[in-house]
PDB file with one MODEL, atoms N, CA, C and O in Angstrom:
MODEL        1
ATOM      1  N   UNK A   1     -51.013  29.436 -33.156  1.00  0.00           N
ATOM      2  CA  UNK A   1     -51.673  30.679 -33.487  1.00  0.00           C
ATOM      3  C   UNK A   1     -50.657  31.584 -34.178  1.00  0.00           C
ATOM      4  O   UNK A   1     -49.482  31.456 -33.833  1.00  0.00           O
ATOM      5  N   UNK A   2     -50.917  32.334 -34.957  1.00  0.00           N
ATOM      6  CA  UNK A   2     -50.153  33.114 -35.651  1.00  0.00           C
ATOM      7  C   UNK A   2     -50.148  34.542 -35.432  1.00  0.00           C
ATOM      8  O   UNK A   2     -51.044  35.048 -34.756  1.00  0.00           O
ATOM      9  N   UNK A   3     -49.413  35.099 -35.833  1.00  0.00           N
ATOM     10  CA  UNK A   3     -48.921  36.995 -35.343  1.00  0.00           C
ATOM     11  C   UNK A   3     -48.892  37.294 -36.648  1.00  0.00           C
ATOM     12  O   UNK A   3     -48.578  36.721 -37.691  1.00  0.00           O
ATOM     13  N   UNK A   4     -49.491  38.827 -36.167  1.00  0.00           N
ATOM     14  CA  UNK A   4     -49.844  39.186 -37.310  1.00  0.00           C
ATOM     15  C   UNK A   4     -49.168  41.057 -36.916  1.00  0.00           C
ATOM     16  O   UNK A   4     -49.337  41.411 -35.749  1.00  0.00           O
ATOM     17  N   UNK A   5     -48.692  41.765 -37.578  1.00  0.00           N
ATOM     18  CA  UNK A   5     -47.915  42.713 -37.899  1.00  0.00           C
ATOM     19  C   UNK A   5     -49.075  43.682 -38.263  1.00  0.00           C
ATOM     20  O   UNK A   5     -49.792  43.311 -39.193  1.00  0.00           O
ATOM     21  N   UNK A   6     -49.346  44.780 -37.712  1.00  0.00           N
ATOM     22  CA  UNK A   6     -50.218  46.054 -38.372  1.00  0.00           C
ATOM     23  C   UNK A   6     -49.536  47.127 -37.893  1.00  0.00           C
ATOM     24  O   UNK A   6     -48.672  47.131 -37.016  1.00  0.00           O
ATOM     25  N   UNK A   7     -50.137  48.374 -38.749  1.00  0.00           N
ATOM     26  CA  UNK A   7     -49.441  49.706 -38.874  1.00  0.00           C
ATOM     27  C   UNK A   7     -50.492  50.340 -38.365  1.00  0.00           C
ATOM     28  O   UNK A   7     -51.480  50.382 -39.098  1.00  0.00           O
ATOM     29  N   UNK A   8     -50.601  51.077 -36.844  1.00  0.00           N
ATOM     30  CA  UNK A   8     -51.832  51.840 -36.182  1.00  0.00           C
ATOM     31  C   UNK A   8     -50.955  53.306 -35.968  1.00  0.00           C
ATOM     32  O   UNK A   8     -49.814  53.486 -35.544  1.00  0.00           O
ATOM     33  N   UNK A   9     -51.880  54.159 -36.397  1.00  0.00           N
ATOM     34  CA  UNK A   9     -51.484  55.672 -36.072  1.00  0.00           C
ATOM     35  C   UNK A   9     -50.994  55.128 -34.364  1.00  0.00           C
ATOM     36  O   UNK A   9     -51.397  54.015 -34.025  1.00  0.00           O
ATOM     37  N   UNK A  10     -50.313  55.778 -33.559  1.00  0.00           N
ATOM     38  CA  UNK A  10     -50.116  55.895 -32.104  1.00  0.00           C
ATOM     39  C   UNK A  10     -51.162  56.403 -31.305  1.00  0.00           C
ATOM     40  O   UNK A  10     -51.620  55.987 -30.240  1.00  0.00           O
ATOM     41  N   UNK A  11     -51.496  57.490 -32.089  1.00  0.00           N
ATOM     42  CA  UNK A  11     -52.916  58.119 -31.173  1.00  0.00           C
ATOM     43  C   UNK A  11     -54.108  56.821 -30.804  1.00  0.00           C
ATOM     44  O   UNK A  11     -54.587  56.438 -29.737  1.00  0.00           O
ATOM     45  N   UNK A  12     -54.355  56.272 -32.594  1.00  0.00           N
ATOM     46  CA  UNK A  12     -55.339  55.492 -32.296  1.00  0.00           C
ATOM     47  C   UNK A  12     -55.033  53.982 -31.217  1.00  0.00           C
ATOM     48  O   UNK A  12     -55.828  53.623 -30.348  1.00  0.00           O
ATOM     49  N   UNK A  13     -54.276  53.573 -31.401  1.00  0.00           N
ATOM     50  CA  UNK A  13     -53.688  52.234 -30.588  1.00  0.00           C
ATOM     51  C   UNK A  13     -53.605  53.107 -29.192  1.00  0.00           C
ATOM     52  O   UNK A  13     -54.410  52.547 -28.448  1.00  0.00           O
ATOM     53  N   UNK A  14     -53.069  54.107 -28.552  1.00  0.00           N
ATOM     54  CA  UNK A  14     -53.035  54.740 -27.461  1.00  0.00           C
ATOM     55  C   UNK A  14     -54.894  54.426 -26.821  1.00  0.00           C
ATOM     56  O   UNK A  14     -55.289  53.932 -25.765  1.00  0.00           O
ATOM     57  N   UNK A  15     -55.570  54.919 -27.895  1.00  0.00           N
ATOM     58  CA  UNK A  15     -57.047  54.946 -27.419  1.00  0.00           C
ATOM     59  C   UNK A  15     -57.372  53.703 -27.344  1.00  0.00           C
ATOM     60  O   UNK A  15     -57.972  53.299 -26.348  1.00  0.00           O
ATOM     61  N   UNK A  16     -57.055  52.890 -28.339  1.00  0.00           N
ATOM     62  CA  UNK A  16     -57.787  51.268 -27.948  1.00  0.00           C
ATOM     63  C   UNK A  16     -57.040  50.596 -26.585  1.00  0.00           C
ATOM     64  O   UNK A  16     -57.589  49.645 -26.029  1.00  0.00           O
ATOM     65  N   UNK A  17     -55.696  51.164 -26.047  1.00  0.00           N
ATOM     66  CA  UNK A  17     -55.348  50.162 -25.198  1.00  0.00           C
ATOM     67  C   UNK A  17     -56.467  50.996 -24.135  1.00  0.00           C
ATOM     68  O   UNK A  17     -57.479  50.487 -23.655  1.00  0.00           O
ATOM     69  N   UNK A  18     -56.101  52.073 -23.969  1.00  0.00           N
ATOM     70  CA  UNK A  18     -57.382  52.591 -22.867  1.00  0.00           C
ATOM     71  C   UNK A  18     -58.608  51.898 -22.584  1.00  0.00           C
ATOM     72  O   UNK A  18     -58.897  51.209 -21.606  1.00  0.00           O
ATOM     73  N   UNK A  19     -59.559  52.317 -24.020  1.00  0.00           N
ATOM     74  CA  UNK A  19     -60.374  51.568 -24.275  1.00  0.00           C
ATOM     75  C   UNK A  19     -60.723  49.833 -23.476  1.00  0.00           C
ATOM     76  O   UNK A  19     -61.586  49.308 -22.773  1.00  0.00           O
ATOM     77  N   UNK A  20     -59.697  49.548 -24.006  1.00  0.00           N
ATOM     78  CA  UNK A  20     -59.433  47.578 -23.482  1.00  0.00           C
ATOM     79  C   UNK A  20     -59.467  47.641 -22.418  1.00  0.00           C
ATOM     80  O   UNK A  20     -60.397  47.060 -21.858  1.00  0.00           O
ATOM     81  N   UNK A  21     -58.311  48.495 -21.473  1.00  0.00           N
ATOM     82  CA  UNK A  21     -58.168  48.332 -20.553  1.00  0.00           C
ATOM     83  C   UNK A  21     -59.746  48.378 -19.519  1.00  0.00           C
ATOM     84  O   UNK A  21     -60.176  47.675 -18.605  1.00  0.00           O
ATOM     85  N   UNK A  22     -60.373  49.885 -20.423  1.00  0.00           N
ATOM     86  CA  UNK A  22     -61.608  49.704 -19.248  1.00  0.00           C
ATOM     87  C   UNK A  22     -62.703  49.111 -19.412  1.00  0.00           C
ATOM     88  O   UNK A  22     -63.785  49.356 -18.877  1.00  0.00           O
ATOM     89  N   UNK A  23     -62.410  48.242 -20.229  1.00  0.00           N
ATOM     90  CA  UNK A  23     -63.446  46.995 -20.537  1.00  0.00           C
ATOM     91  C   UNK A  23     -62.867  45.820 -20.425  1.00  0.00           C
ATOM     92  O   UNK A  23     -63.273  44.779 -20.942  1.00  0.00           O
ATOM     93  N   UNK A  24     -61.927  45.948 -19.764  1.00  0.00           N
ATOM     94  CA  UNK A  24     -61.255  44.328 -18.880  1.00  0.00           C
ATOM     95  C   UNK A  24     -61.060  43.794 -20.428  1.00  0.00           C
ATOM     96  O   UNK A  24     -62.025  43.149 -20.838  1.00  0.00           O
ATOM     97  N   UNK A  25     -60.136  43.932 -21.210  1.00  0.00           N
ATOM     98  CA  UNK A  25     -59.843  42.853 -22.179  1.00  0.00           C
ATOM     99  C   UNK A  25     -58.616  43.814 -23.042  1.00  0.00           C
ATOM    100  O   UNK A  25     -58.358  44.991 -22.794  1.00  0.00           O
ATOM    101  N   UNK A  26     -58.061  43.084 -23.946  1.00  0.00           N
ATOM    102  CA  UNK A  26     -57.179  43.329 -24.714  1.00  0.00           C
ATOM    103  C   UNK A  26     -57.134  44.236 -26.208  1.00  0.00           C
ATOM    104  O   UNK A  26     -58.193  44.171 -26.832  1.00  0.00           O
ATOM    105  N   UNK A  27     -56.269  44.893 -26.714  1.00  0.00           N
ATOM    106  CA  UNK A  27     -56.686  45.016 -28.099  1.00  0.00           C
ATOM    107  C   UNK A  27     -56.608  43.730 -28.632  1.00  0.00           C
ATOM    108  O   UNK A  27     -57.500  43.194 -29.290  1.00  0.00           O
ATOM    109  N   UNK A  28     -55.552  43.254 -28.346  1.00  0.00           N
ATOM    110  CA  UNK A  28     -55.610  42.460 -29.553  1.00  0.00           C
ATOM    111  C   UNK A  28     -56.822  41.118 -29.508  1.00  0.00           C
ATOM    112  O   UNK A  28     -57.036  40.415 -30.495  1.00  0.00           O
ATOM    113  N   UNK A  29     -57.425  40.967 -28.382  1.00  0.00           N
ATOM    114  CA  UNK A  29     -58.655  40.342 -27.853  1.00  0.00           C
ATOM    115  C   UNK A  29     -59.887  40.955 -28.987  1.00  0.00           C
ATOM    116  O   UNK A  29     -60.374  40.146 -29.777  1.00  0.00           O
ATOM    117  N   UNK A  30     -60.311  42.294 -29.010  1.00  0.00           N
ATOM    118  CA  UNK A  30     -60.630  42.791 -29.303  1.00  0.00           C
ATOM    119  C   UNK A  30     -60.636  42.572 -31.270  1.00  0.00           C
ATOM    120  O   UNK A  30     -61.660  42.466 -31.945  1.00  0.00           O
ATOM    121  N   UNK A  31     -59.329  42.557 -31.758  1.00  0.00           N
ATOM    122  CA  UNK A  31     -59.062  42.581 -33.220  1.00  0.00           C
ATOM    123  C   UNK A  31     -59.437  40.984 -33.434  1.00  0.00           C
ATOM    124  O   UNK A  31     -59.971  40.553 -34.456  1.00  0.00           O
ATOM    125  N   UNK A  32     -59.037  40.130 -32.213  1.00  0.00           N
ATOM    126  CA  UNK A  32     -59.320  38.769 -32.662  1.00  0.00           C
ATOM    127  C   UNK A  32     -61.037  38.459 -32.558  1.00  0.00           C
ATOM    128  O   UNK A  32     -61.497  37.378 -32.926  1.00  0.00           O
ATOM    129  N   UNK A  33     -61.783  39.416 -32.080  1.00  0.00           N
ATOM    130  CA  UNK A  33     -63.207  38.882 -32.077  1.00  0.00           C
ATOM    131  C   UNK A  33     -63.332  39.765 -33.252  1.00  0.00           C
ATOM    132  O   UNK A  33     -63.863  39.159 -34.182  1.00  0.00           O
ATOM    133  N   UNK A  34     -63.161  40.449 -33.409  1.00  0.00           N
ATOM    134  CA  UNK A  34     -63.526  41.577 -34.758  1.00  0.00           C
ATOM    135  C   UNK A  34     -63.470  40.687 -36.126  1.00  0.00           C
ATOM    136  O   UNK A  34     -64.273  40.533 -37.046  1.00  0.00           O
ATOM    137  N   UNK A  35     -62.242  40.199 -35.871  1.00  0.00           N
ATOM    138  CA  UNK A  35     -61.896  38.838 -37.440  1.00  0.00           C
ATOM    139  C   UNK A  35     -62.727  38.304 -37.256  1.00  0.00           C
ATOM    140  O   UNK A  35     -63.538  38.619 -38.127  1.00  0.00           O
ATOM    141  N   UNK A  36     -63.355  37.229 -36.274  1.00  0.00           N
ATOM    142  CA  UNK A  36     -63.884  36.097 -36.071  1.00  0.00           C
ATOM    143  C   UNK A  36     -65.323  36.378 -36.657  1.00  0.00           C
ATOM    144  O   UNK A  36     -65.899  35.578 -37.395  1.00  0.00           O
ATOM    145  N   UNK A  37     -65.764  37.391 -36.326  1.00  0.00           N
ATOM    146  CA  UNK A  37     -67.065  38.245 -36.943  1.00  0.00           C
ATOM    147  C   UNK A  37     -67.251  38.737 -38.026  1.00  0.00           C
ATOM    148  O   UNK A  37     -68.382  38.595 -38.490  1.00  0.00           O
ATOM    149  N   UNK A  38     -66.734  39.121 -38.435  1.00  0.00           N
ATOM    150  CA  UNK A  38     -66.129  39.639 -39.843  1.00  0.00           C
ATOM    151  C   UNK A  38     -66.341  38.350 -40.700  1.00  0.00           C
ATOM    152  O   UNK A  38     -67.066  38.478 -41.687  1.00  0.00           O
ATOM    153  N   UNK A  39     -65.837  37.214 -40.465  1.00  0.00           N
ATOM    154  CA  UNK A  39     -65.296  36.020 -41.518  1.00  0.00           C
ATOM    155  C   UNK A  39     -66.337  34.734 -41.239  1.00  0.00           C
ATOM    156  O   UNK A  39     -66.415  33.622 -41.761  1.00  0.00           O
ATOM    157  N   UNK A  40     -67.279  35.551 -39.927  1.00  0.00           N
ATOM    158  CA  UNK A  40     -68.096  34.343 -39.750  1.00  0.00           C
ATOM    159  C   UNK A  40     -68.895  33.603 -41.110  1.00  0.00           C
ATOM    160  O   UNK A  40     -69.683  34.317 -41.730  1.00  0.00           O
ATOM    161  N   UNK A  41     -68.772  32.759 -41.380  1.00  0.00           N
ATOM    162  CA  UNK A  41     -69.534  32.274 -42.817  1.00  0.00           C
ATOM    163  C   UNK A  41     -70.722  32.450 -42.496  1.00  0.00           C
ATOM    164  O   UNK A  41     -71.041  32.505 -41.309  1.00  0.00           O
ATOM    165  N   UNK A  42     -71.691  32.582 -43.576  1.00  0.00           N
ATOM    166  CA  UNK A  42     -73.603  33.208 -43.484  1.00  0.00           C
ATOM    167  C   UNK A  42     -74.020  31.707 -43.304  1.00  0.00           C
ATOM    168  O   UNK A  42     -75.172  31.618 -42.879  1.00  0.00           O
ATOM    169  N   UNK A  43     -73.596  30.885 -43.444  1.00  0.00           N
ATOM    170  CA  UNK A  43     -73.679  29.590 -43.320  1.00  0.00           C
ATOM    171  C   UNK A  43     -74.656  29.429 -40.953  1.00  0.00           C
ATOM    172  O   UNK A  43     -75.581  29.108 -40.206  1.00  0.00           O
ATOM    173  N   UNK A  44     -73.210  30.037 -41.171  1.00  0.00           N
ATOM    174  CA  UNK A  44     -73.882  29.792 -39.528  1.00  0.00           C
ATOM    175  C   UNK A  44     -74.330  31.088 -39.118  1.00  0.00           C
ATOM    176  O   UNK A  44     -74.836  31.048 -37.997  1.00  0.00           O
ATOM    177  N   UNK A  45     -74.318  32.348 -39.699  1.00  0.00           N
ATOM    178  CA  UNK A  45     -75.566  33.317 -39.658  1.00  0.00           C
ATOM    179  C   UNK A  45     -76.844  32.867 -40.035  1.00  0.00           C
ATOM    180  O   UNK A  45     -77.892  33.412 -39.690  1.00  0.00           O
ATOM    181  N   UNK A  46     -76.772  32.090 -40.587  1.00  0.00           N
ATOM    182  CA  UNK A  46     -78.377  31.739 -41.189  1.00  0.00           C
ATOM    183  C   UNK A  46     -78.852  30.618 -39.861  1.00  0.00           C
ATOM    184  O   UNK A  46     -79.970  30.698 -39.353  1.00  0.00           O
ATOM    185  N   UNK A  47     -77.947  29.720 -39.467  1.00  0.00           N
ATOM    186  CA  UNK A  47     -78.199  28.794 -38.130  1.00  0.00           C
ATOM    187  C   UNK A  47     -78.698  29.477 -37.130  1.00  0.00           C
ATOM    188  O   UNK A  47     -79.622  29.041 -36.443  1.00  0.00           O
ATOM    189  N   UNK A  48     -77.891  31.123 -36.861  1.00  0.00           N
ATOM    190  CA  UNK A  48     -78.481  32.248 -35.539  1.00  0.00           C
ATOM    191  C   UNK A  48     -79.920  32.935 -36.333  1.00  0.00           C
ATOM    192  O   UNK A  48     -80.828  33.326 -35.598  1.00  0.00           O
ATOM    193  N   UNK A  49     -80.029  33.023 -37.419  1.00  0.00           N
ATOM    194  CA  UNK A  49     -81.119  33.482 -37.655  1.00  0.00           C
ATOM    195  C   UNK A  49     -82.286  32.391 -37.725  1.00  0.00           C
ATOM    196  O   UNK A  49     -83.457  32.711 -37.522  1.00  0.00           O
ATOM    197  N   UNK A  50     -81.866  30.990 -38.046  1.00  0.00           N
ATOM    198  CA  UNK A  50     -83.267  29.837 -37.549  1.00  0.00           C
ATOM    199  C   UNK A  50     -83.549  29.338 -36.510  1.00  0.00           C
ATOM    200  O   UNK A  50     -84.680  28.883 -36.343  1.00  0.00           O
ATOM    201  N   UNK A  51     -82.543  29.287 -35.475  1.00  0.00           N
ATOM    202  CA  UNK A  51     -82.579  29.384 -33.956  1.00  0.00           C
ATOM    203  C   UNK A  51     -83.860  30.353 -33.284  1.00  0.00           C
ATOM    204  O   UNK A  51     -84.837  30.116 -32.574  1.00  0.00           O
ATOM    205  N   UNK A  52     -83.254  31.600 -33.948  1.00  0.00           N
ATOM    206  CA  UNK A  52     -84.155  33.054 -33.435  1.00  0.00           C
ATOM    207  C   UNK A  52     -85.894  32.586 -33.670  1.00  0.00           C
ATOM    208  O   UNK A  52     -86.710  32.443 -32.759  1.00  0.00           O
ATOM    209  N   UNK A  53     -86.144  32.414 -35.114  1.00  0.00           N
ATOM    210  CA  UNK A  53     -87.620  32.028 -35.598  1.00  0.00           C
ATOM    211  C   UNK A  53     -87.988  30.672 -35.154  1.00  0.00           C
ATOM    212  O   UNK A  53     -89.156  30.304 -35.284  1.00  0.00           O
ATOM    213  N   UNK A  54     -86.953  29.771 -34.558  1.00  0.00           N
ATOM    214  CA  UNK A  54     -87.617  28.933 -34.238  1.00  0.00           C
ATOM    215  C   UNK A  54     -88.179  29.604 -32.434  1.00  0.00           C
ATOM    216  O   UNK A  54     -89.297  29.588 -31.919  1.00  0.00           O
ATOM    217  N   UNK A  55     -87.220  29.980 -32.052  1.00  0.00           N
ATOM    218  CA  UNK A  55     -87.714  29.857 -30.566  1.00  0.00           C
ATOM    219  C   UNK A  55     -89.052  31.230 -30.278  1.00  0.00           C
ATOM    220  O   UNK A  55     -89.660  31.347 -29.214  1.00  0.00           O
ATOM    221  N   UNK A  56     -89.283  32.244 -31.656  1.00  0.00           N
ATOM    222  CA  UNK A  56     -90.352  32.702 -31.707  1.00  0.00           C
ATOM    223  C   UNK A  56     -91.111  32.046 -32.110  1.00  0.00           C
ATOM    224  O   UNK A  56     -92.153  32.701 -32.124  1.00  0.00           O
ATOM    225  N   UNK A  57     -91.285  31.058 -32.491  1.00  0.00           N
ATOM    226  CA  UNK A  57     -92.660  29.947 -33.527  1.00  0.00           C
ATOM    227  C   UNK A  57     -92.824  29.362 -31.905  1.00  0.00           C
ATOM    228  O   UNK A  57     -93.971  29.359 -31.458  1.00  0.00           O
ATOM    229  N   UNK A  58     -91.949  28.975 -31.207  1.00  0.00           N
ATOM    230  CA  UNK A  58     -92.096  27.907 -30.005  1.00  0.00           C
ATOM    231  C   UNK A  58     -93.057  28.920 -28.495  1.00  0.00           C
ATOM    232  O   UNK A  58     -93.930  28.505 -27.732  1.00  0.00           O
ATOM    233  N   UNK A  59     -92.474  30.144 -28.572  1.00  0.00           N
ATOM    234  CA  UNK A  59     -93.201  31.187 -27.760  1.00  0.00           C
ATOM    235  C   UNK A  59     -94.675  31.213 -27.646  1.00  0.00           C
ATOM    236  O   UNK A  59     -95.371  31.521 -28.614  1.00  0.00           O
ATOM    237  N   UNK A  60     -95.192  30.888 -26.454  1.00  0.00           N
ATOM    238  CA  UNK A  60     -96.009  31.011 -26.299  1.00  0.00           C
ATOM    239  C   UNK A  60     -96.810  32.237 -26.096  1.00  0.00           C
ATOM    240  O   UNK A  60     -98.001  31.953 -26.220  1.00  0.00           O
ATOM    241  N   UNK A  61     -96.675  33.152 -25.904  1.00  0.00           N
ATOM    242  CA  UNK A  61     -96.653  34.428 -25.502  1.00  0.00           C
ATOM    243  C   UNK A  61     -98.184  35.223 -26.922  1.00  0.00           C
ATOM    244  O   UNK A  61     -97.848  35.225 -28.106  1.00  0.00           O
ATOM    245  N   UNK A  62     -99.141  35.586 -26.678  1.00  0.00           N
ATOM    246  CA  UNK A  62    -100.127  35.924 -27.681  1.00  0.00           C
ATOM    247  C   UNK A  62    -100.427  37.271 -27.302  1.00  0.00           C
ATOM    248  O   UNK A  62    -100.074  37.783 -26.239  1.00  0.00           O
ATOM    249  N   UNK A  63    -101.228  37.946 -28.396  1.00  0.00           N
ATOM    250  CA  UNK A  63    -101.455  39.353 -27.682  1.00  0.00           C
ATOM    251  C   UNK A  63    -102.777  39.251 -27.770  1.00  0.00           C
ATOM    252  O   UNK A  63    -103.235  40.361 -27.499  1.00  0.00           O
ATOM    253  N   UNK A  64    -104.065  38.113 -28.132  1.00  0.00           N
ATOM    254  CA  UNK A  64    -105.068  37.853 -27.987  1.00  0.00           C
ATOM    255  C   UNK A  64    -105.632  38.594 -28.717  1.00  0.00           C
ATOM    256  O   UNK A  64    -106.567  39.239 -28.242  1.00  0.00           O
ATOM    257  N   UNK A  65    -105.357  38.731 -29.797  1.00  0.00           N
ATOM    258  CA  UNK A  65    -106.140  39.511 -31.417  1.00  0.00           C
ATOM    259  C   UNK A  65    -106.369  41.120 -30.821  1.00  0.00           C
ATOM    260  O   UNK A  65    -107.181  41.939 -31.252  1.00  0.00           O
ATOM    261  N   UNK A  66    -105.220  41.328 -29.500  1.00  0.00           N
ATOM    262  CA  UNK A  66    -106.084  43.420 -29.218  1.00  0.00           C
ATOM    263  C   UNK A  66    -105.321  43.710 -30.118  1.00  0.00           C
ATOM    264  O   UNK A  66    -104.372  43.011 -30.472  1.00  0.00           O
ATOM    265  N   UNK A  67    -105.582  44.575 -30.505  1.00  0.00           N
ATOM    266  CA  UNK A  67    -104.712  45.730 -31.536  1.00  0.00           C
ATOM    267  C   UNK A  67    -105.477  46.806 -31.264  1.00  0.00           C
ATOM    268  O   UNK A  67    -106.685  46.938 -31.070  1.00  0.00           O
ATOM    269  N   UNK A  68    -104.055  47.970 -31.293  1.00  0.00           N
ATOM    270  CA  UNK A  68    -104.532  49.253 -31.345  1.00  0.00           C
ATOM    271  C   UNK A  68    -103.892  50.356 -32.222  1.00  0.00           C
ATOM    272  O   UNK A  68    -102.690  50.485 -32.456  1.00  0.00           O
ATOM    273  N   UNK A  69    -104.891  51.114 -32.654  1.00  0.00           N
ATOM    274  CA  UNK A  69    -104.078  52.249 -33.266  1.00  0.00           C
ATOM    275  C   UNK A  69    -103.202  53.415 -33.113  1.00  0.00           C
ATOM    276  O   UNK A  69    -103.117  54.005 -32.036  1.00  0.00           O
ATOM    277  N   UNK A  70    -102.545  53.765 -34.165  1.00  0.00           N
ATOM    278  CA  UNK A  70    -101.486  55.048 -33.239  1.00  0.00           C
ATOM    279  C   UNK A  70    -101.930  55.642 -32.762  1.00  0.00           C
ATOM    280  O   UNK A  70    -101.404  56.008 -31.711  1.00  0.00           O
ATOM    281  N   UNK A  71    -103.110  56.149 -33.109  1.00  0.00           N
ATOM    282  CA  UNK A  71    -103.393  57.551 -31.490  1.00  0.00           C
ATOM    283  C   UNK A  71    -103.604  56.899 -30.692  1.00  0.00           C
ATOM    284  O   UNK A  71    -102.993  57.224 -29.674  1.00  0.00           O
ATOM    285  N   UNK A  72    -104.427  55.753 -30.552  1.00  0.00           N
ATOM    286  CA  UNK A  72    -104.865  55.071 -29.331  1.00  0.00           C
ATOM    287  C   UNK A  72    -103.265  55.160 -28.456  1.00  0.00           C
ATOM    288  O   UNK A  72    -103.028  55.662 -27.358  1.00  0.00           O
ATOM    289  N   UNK A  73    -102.423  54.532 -29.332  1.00  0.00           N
ATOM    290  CA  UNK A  73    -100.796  54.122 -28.617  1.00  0.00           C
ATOM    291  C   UNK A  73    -100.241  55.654 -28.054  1.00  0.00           C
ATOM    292  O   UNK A  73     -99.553  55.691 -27.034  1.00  0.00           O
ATOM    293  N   UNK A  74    -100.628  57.042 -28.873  1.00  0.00           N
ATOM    294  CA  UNK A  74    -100.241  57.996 -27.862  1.00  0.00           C
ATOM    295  C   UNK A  74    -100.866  58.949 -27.519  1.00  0.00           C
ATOM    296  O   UNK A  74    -100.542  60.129 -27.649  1.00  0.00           O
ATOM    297  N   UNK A  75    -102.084  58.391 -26.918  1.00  0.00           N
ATOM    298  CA  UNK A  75    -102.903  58.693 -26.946  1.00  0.00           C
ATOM    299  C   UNK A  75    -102.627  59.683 -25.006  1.00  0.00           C
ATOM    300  O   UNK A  75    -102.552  58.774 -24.179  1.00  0.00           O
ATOM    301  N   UNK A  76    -102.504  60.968 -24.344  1.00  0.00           N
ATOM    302  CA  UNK A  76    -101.916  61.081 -23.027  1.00  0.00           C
ATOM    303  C   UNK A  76    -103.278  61.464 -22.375  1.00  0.00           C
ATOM    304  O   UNK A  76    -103.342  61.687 -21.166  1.00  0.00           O
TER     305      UNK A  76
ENDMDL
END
């Protein structure tokens, strides 16, 4: 794994170790999921987005043709 060298104001790095700390994890935990997200290829965004439509196509779940209109919806 490789190291990598950055230039953070003090204030701000002061706030992220806080930060980390009270979310049980690291900055640099933190910068390494940030890259990983950042650089994810659309390649496998497009895999989380056919996953998603598939397992709504697979849902059984119907609303049985009711529909209603907005006042009906706030309607007090």
């Amino acid at each position: 794994m490789a190291n990598v060298t950055l230039a953070l104001d003090d204030a701000l790095l002061q706030k992220a170790r806080v930060k980390a700390v009270h979310e049980h994890t690291s900055v640099n935990a933190v910068i390494r999921e940030f890259l990983a997200g950042w650089t994810r290829d659309e390649d496998d965004l497009a895999a989380v987005v056919e996953r998603v439509r598939a397992a709504l196509d697979a849902s059984t779940y119907r609303s049985g043709g009711v529909s209603w209109t907005r006042d009906e919806l706030h309607e007090r």
